[in-house]
PAROBA-170090 format. One record per residue (C-alpha): residue number from 1; x negated, y negated, z negated. Coordinates in nm, 4 decimals. Each point is the difference from the previous one (the first is absolute). Layout:
N
+-----+----------+----------+----------+
: num :        X :        Y :        Z :
+-----+----------+----------+----------+
: NUM :        X :        Y :        Z :
...
+-----+----------+----------+----------+
//
This chain:
39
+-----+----------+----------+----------+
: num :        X :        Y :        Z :
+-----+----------+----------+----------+
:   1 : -12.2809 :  -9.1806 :  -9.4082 :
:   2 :  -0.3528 :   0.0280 :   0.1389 :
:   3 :  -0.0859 :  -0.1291 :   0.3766 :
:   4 :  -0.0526 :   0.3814 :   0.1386 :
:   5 :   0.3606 :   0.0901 :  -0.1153 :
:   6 :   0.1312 :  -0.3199 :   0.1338 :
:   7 :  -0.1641 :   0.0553 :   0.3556 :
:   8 :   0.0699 :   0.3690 :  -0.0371 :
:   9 :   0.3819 :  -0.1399 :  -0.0554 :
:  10 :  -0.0206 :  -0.2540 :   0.3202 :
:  11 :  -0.1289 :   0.2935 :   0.2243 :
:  12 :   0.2608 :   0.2259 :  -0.1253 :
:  13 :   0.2689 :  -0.2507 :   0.0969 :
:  14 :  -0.1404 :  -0.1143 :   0.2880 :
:  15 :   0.0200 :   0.3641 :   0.1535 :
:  16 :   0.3579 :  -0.0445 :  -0.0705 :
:  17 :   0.0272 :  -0.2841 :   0.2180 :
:  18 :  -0.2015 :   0.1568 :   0.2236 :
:  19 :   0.2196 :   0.3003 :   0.0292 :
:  20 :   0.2976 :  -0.1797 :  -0.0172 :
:  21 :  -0.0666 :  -0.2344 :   0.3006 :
:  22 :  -0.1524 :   0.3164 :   0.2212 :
:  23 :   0.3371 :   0.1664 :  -0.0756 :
:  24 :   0.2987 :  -0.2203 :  -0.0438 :
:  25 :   0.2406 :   0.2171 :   0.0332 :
:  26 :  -0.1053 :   0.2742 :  -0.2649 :
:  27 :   0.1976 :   0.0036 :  -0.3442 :
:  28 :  -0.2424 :  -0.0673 :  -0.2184 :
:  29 :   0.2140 :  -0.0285 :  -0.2969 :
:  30 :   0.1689 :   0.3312 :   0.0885 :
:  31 :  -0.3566 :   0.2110 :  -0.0365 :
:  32 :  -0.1201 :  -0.2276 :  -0.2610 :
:  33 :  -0.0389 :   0.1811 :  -0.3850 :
:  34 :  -0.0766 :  -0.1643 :  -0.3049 :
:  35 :  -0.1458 :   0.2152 :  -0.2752 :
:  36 :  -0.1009 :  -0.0733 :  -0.3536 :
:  37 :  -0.3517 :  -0.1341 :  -0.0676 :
:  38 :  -0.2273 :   0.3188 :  -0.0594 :
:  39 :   0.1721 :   0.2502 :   0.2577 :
+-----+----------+----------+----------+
//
C-alpha cells in the first residue's frame, strides 16, 4: 500500500474520531453502510 493511501486512510479515520468525540451520543453504527468495493 503506497504512503498517500496510507495517510489518505489515517485522515479518513481520524475524522471518525473526530466526529465521534464531537458527538458522543450519535449512533454511528446505526447510519453506518458498508457497500461492496466499486459502488
Amino acid at each position: 500500500v503506497s504512503f498517500d493511501k496510507k495517510r489518505l486512510l489515517a485522515v479518513h479515520e481520524a475524522g471518525h474520531v473526530l466526529l465521534a468525540h464531537l458527538f458522543p451520543r450519535y449512533d454511528w453504527h446505526a447510519s453506518s453502510q458498508l457497500l461492496p468495493g466499486g459502488q
